[in-house]
TORLUMVEX-705022 format. One record per residue: residue in three letters; x, y, z of N, C-alpha, C in turn. Coordinates in pm, whole numbers. Example, Ala and Ser with C-alpha at 12.3 -4.5 7.8 and 13.67 -1.06 7.14 Angstrom:
2
BAPA   vexse      npx      npy      npz     capx     capy     capz      cpx      cpy      cpz
BAPA     ALA     1319     -569      780     1230     -450      780     1320     -330      780
BAPA     SER     1285     -225      708     1367     -106      714     1290        3      787
END
This chain:
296
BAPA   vexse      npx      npy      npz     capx     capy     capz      cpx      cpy      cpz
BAPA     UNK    -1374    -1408      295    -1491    -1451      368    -1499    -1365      494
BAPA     UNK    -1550    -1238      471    -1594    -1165      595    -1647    -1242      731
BAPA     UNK    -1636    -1213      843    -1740    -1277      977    -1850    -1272      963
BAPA     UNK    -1928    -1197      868    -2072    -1181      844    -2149    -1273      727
BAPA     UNK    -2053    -1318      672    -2075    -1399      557    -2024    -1377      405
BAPA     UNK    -1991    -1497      363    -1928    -1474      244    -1932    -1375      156
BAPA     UNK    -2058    -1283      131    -2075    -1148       67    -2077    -1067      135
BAPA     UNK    -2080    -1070      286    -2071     -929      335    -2231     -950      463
BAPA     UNK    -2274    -1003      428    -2412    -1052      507    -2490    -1140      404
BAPA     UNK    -2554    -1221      552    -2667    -1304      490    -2843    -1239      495
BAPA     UNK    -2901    -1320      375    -3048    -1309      326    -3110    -1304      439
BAPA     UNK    -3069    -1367      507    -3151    -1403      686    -3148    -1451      826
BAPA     UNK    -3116    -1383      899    -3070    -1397     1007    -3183    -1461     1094
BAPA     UNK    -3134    -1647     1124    -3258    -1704     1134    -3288    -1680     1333
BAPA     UNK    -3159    -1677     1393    -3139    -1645     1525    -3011    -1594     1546
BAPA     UNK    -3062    -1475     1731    -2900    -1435     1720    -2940    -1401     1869
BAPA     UNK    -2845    -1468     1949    -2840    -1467     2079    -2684    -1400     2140
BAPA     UNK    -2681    -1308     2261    -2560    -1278     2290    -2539    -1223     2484
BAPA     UNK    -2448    -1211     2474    -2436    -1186     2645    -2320    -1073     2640
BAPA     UNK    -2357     -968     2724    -2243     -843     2727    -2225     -812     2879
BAPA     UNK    -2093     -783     2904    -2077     -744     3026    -1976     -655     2998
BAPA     UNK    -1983     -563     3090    -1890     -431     3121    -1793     -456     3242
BAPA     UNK    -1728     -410     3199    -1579     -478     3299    -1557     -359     3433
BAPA     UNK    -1557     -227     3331    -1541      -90     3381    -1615      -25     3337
BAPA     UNK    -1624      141     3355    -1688      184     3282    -1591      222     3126
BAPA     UNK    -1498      175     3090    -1435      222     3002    -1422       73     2893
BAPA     UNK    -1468      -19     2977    -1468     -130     2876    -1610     -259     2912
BAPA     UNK    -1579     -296     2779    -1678     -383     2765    -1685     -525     2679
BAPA     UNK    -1716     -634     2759    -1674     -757     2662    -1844     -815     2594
BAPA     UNK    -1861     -911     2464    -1930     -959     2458    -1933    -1105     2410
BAPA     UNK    -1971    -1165     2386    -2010    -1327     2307    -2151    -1309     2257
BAPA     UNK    -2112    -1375     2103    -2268    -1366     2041    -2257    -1477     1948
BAPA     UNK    -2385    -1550     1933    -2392    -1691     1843    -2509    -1672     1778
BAPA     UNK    -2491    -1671     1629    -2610    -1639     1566    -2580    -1703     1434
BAPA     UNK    -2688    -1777     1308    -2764    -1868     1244    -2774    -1765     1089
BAPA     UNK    -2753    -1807      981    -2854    -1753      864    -2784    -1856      729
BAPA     UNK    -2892    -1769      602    -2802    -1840      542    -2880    -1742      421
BAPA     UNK    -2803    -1767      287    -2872    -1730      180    -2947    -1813      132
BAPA     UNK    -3106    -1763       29    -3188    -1831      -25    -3106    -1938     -161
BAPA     UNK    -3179    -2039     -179    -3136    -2097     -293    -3192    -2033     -446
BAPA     UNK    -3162    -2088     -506    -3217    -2039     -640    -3214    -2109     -801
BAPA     UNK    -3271    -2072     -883    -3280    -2153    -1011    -3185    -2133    -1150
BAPA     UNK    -3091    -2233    -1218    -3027    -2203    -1272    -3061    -2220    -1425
BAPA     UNK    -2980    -2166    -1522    -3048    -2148    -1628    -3032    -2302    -1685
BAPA     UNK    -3121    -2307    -1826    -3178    -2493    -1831    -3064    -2493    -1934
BAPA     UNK    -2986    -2592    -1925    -2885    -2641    -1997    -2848    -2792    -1914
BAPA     UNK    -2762    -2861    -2038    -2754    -3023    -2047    -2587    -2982    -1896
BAPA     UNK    -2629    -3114    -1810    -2552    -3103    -1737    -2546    -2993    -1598
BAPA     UNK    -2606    -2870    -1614    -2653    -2821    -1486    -2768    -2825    -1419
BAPA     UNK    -2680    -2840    -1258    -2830    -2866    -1223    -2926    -2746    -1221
BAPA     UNK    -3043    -2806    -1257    -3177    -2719    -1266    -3188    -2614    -1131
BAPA     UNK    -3144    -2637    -1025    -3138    -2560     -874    -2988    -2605     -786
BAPA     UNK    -3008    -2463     -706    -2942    -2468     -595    -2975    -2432     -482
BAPA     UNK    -2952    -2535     -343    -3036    -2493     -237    -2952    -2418     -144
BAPA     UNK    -3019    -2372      -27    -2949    -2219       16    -2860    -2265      101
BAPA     UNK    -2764    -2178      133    -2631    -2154      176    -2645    -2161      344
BAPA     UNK    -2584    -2211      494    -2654    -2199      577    -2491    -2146      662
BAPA     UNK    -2478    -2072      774    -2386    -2077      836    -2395    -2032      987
BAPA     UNK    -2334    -2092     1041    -2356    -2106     1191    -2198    -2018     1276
BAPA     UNK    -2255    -1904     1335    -2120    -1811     1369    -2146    -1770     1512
BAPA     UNK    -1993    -1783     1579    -1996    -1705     1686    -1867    -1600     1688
BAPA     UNK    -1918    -1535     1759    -1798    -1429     1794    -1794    -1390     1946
BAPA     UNK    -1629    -1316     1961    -1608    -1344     2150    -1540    -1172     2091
BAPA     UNK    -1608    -1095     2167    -1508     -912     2153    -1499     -840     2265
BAPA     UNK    -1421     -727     2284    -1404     -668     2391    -1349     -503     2295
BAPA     UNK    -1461     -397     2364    -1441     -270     2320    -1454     -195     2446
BAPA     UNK    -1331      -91     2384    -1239      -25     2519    -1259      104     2511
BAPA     UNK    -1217      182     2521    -1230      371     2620    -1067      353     2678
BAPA     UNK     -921      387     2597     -819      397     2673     -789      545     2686
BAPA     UNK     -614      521     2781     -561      659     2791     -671      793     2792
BAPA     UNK     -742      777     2878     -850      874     2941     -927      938     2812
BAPA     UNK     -972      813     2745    -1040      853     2622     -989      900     2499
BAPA     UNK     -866      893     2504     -813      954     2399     -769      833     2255
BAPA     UNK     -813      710     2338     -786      595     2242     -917      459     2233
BAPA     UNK     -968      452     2156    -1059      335     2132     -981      196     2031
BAPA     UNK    -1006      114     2118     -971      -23     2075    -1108     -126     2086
BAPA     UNK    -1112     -186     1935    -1224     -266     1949    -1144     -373     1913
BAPA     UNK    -1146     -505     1993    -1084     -665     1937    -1243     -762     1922
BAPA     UNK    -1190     -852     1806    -1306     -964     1798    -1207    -1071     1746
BAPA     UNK    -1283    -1218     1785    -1233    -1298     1745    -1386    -1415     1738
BAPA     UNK    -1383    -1447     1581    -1478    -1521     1519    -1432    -1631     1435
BAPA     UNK    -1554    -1729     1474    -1599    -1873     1375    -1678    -1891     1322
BAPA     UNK    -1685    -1913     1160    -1794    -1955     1098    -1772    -2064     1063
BAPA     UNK    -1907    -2150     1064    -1882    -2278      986    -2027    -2299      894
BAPA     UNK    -1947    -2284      768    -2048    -2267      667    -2071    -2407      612
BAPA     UNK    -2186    -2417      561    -2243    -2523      531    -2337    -2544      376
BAPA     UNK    -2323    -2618      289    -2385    -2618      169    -2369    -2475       78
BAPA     UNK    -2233    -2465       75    -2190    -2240       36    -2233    -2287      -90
BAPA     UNK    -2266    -2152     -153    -2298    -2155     -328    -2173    -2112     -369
BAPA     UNK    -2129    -2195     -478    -2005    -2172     -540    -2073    -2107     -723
BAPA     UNK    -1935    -2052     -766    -1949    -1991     -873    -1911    -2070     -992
BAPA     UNK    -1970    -2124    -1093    -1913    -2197    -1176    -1988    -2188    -1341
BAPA     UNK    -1908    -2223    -1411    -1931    -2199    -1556    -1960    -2316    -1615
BAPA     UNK    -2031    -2230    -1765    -2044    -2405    -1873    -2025    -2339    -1989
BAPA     UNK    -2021    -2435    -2111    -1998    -2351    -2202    -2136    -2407    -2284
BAPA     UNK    -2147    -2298    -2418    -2247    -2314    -2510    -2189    -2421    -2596
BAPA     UNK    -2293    -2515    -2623    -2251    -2668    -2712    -2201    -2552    -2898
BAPA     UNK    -2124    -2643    -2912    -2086    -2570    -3043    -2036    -2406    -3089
BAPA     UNK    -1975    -2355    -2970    -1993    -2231    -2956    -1851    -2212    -2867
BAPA     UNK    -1815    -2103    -2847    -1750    -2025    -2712    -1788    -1984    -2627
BAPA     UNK    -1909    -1947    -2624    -1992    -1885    -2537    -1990    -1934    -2413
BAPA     UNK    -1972    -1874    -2299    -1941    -1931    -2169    -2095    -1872    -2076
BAPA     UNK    -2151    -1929    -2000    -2246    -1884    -1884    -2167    -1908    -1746
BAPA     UNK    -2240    -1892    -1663    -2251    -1862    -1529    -2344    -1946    -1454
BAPA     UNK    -2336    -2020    -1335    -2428    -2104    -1285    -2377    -2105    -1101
BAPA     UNK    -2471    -2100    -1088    -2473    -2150     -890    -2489    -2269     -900
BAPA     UNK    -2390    -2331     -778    -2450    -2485     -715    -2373    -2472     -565
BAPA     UNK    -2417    -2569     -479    -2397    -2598     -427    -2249    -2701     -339
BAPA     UNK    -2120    -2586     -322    -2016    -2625     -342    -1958    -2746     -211
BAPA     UNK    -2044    -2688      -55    -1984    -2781       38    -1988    -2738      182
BAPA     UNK    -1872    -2734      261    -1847    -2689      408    -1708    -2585      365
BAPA     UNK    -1706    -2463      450    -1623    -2432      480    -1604    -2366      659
BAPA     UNK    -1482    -2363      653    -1458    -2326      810    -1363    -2186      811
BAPA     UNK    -1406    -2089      876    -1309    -1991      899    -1336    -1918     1026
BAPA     UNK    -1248    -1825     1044    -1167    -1831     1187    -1079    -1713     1184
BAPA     UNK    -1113    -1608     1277     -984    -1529     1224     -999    -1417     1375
BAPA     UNK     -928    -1318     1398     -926    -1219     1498     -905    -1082     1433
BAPA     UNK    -1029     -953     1456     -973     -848     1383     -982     -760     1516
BAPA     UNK     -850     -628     1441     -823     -528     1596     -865     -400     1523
BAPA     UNK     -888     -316     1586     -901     -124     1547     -908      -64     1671
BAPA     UNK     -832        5     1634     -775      145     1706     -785      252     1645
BAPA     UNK     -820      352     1689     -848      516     1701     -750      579     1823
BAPA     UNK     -658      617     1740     -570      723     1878     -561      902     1874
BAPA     UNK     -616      983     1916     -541     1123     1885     -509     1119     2023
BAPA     UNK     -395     1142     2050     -257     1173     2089     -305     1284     2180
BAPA     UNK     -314     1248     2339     -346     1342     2436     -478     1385     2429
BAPA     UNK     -579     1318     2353     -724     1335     2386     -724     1508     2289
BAPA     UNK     -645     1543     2250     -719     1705     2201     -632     1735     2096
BAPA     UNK     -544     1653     2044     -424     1726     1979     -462     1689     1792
BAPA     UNK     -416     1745     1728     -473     1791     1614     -406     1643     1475
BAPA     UNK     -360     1600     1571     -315     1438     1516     -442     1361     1526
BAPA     UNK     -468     1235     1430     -552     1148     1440     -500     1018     1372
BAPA     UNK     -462      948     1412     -439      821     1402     -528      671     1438
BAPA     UNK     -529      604     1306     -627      486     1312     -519      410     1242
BAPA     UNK     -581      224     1267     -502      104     1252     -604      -24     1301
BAPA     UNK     -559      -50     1177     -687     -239     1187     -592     -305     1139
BAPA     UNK     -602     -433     1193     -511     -593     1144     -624     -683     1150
BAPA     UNK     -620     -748     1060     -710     -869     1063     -594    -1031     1022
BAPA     UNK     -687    -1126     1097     -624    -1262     1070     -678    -1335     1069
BAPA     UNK     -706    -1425      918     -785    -1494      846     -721    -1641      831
BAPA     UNK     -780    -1731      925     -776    -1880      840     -869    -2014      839
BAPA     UNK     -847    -1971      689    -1026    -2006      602     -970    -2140      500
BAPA     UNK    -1049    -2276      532     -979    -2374      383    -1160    -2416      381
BAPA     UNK    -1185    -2481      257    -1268    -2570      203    -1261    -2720      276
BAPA     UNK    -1343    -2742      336    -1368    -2905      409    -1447    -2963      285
BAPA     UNK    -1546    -3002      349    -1587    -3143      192    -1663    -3052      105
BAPA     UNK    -1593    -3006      -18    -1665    -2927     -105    -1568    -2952     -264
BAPA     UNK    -1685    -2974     -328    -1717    -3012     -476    -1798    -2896     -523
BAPA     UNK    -1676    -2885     -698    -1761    -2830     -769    -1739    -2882     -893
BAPA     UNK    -1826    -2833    -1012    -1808    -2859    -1151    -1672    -2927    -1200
BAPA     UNK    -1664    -2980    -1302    -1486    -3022    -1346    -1496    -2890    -1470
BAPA     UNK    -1364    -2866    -1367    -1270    -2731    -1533    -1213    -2826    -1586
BAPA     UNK    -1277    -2834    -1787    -1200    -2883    -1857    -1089    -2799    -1844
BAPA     UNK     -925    -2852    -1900     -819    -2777    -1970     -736    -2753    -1820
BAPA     UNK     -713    -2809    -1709     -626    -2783    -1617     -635    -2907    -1569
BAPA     UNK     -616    -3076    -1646     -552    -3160    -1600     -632    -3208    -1499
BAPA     UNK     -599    -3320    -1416     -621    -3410    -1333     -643    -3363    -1193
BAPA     UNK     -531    -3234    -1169     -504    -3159    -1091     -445    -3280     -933
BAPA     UNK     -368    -3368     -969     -319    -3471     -833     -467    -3563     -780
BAPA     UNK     -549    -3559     -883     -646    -3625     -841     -774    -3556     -822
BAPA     UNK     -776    -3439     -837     -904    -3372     -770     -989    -3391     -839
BAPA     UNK     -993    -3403     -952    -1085    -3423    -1069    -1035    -3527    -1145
BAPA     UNK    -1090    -3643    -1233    -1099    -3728    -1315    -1149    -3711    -1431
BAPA     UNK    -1083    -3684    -1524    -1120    -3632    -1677    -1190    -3736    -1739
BAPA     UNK    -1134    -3857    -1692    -1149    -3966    -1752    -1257    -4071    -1759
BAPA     UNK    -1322    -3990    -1656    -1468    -4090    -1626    -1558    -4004    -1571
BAPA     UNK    -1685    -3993    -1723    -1815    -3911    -1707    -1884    -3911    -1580
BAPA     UNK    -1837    -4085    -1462    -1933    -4051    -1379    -1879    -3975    -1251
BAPA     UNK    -1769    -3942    -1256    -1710    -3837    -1141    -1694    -3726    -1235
BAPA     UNK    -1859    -3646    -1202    -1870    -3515    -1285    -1775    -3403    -1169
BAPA     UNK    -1698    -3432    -1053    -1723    -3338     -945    -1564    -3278     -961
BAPA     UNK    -1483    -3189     -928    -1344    -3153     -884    -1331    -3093     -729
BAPA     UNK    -1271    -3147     -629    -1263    -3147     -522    -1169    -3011     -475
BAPA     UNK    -1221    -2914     -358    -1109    -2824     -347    -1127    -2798     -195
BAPA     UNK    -1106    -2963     -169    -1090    -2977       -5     -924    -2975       20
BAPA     UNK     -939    -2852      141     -742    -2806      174     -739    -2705      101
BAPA     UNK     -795    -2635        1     -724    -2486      -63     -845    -2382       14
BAPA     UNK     -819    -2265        3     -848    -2134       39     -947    -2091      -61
BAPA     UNK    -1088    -2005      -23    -1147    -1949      -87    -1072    -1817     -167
BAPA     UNK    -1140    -1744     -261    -1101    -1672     -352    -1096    -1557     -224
BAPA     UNK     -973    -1470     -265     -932    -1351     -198     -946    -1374      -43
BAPA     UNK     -859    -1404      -15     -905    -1475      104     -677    -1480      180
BAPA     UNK     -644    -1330      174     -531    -1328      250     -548    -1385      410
BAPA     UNK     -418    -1394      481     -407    -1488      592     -377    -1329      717
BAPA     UNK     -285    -1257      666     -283    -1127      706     -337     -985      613
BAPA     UNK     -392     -888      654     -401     -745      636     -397     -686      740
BAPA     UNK     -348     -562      685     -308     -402      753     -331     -326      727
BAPA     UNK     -381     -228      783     -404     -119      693     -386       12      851
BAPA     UNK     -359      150      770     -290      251      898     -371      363      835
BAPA     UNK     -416      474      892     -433      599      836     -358      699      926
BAPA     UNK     -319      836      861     -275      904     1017     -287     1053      897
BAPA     UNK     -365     1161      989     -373     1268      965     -349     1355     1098
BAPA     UNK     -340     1534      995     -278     1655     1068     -372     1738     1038
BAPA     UNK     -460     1803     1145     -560     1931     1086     -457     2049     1146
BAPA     UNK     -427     2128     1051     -354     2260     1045     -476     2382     1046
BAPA     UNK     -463     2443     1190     -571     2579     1189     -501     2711     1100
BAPA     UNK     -512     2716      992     -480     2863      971     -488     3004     1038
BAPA     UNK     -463     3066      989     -496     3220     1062     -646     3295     1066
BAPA     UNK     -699     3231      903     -865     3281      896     -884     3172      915
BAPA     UNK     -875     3103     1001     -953     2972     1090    -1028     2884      992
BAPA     UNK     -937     2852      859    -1002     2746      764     -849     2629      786
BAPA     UNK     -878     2535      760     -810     2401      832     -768     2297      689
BAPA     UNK     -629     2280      670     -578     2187      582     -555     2100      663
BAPA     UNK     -514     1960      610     -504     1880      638     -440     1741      601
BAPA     UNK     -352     1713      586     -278     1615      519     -312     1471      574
BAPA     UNK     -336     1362      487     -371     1233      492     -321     1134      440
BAPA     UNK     -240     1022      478     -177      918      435     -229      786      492
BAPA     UNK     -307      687      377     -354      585      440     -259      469      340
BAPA     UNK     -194      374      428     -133      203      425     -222      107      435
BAPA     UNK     -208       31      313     -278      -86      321     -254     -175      251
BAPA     UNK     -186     -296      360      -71     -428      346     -187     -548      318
BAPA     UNK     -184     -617      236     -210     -722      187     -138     -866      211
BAPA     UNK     -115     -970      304      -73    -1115      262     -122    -1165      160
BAPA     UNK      -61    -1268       49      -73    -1295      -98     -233    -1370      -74
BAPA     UNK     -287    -1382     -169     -398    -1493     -165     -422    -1492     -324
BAPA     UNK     -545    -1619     -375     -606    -1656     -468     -699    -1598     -511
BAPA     UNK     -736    -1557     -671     -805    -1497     -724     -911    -1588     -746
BAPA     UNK     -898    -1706     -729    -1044    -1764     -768    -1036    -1889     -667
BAPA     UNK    -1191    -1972     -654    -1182    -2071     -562    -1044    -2195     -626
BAPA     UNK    -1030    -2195     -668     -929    -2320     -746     -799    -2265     -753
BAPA     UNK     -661    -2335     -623     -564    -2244     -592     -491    -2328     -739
BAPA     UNK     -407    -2203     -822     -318    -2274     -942     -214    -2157     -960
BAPA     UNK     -121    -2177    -1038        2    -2073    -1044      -75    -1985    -1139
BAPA     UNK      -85    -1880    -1142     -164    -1768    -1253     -249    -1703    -1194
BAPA     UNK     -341    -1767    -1102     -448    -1747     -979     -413    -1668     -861
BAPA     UNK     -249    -1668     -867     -229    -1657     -712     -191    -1467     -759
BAPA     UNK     -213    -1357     -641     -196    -1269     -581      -53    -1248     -492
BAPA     UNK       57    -1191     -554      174    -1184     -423      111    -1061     -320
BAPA     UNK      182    -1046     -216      167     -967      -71      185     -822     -155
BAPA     UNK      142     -767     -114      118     -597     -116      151     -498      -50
BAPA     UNK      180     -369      -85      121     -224      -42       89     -145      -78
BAPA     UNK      -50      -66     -114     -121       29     -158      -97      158      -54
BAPA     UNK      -36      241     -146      -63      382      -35     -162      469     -148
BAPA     UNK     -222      555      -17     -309      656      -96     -306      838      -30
BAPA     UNK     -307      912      -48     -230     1026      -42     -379     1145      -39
BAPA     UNK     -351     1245       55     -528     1314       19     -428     1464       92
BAPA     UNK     -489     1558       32     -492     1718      108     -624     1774       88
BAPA     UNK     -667     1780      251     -789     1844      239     -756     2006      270
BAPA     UNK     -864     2067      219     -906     2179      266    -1065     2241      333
BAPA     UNK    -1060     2289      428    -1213     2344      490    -1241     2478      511
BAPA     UNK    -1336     2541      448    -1334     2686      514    -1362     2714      632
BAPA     UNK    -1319     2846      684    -1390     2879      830    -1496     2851      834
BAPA     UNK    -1622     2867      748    -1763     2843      821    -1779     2683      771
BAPA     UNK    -1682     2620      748    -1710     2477      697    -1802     2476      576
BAPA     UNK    -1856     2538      494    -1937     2531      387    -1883     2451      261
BAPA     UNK    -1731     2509      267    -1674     2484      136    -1561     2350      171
BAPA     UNK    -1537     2235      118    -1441     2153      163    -1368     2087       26
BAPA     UNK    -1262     2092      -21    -1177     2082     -119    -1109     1954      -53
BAPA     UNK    -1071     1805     -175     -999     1698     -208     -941     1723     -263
BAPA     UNK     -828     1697     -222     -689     1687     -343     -607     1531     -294
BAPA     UNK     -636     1410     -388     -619     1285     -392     -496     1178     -467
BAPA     UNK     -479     1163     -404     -376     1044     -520     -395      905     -463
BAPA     UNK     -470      772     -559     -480      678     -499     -381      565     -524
BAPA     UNK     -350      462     -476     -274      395     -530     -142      489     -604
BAPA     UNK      -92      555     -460       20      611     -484      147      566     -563
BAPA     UNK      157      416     -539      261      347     -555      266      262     -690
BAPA     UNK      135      286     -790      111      250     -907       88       66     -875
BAPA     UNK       60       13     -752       68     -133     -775      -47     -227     -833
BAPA     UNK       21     -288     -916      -72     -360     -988     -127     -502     -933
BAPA     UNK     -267     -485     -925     -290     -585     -800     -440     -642     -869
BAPA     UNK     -477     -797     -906     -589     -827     -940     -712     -830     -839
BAPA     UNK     -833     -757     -861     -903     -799     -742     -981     -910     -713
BAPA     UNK     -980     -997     -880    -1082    -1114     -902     -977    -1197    -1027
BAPA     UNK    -1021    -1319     -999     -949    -1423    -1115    -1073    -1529    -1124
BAPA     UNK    -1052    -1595    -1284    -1180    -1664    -1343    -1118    -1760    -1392
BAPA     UNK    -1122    -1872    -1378    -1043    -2053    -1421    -1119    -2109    -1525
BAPA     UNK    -1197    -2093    -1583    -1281    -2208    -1708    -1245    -2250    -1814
BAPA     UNK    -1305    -2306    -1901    -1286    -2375    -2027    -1400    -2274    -2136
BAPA     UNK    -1284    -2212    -2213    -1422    -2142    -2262    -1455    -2192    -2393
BAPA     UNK    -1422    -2328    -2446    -1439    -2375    -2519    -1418    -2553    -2498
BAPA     UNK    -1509    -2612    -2608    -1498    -2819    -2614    -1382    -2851    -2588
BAPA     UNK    -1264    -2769    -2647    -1119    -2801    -2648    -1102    -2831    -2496
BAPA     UNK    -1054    -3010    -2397    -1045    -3020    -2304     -923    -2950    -2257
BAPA     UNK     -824    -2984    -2386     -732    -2910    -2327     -653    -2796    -2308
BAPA     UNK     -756    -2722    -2292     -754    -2541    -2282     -840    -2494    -2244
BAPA     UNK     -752    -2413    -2095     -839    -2348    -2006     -798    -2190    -2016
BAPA     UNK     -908    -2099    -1936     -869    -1979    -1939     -877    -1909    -1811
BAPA     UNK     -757    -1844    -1789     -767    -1736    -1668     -794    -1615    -1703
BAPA     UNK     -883    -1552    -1645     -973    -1401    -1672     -904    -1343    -1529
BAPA     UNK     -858    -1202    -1518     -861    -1122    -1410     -865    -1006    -1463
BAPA     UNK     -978     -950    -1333    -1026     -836    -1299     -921     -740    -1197
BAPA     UNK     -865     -622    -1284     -745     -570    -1232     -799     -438    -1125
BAPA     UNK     -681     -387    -1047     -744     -273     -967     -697     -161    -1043
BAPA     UNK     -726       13     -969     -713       77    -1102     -563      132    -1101
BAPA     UNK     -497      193    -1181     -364      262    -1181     -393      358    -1113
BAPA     UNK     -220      422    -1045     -230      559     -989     -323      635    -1036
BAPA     UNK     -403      681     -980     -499      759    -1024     -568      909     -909
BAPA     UNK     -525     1008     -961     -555     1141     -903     -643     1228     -974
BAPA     UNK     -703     1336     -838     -826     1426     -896     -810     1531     -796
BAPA     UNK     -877     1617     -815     -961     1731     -697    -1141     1704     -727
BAPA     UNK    -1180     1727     -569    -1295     1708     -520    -1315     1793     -484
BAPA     UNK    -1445     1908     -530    -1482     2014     -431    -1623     1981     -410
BAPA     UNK    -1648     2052     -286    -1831     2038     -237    -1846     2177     -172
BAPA     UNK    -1938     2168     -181    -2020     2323      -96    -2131     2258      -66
BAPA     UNK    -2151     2270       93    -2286     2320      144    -2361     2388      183
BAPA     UNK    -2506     2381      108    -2540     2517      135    -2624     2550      233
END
């Protein structure tokens, strides 16, 4: 759950009010409180879903301070934000009567609250030196308050959250667990070297880190679902000509071959109550290339 909203931004930003002050000339703080939400929408006609879902609304502030250090040679931006989301659209499935066939449906899952502080830094080392170093941490903590969704046949009672047993509590509760992908810590580092050659064309070596705390592949926390803690390295040699025209990649991603899901799927893909299925969407293997470009 990004600070901007659960996808990354909302449909509409209904208000956005803020106050900035400059401390120095090398820094600057702000506070900003601003409103949106996504549109609702219509789901496909089948027994048991509802016919609509109405839109998503969330109410956010944020408190930051962006800096100019060590006589410019270092930028630090800090924020620290709250959202409190309201009526979120959750993701949920049904199946085809007599069939396997599984769909897809929006509804309307509940409240959530999140909360977190992110940092970045930009350093080259004496304002001129041929080092460049960057570093972000973020800290995320995000649970589900009163939010209901669909019942997954085939994963039990779950301590109560759901009632198999009686048609009229259609709902499964996932108030106290964590939205999907939704780590508590990340890290991530880059640090490069531009090397001037002699005919003044410039290599460059690049190593970027990026630490993961464990989290859940889908809204519904269960053993199969869960993500352990991470590290992805990724590996690059550039090359540039003197007149900059020509610029050569040489890449290796996911240096470290780790196998890491980026999405997990919980349903019933069949009448059988008691059998459910976990689907995950994997990231890719070590994987390397060369990149060339010319401009002309």
């Amino acid at each position: 759950i990004p600070n901007s909203g659960s996808d990354g931004k909302w449909d509409k930003v209904l208000w956005k009010a803020g106050i900035e002050y400059d401390l120095n000339d090398d820094m600057m703080t702000y506070f900003t409180g601003s409103t949106g939400y996504r549109a609702g929408g219509i789901n496909v006609v089948a027994e048991g879903i509802p016919p609509t879902y109405g839109p998503e609304e969330v109410l956010a502030w944020e408190l930051g301070l962006k800096s100019t250090l060590l006589d410019g040679a270092m930028t630090m931006n800090v924020a620290a934000y709250y959202n409190d989301f309201s009526d979120m659209q959750a993701q949920s499935f049904g199946t085809i009567a007599g069939s396997t066939g599984v769909f897809e449906f929006t509804e309307n899952g509940g409240a959530v609250d999140a909360k977190g502080i992110e940092i970045e830094i930009n350093w080259v080392p004496g304002g001129t030196s041929n080092w460049n170093i960057g570093a972000q941490f973020a800290y995320l903590d995000v649970e589900f308050g009163d939010y209901n969704i669909s019942k997954i046949y085939g994963v039990g009672n779950l301590d109560g959250r759901q009632d198999l047993d009686d048609p009229d509590a259609p709902l499964l509760s996932l108030k106290g667990m964590s939205p999907a992908m939704s780590p508590t810590f990340t890290f991530g580092t880059q640090v490069s070297y531009a090397w001037q050659l002699a005919n003044n064309s410039v290599i460059t070596p690049y190593v970027q880190l990026y630490y993961s705390d464990d989290y859940y592949g889908f809204d519904l926390n269960m053993p199969g679902n869960r993500q352990d803690s991470y590290a992805r390295w990724d590996l690059r040699l550039m090359w540039d000509s003197p007149q900059g025209n020509w610029h050569v990649n040489a890449f290796m991603l996911n240096a470290g071959n780790e196998e890491v899901f980026n999405r997990a799927l919980i349903f019933n893909p069949s009448s059988n109550t008691e059998f459910a299925s976990i689907q995950t969407n994997w990231n890719n293997p070590r994987t390397w290339g060369v990149a060339v470009r010319y401009t002309f």
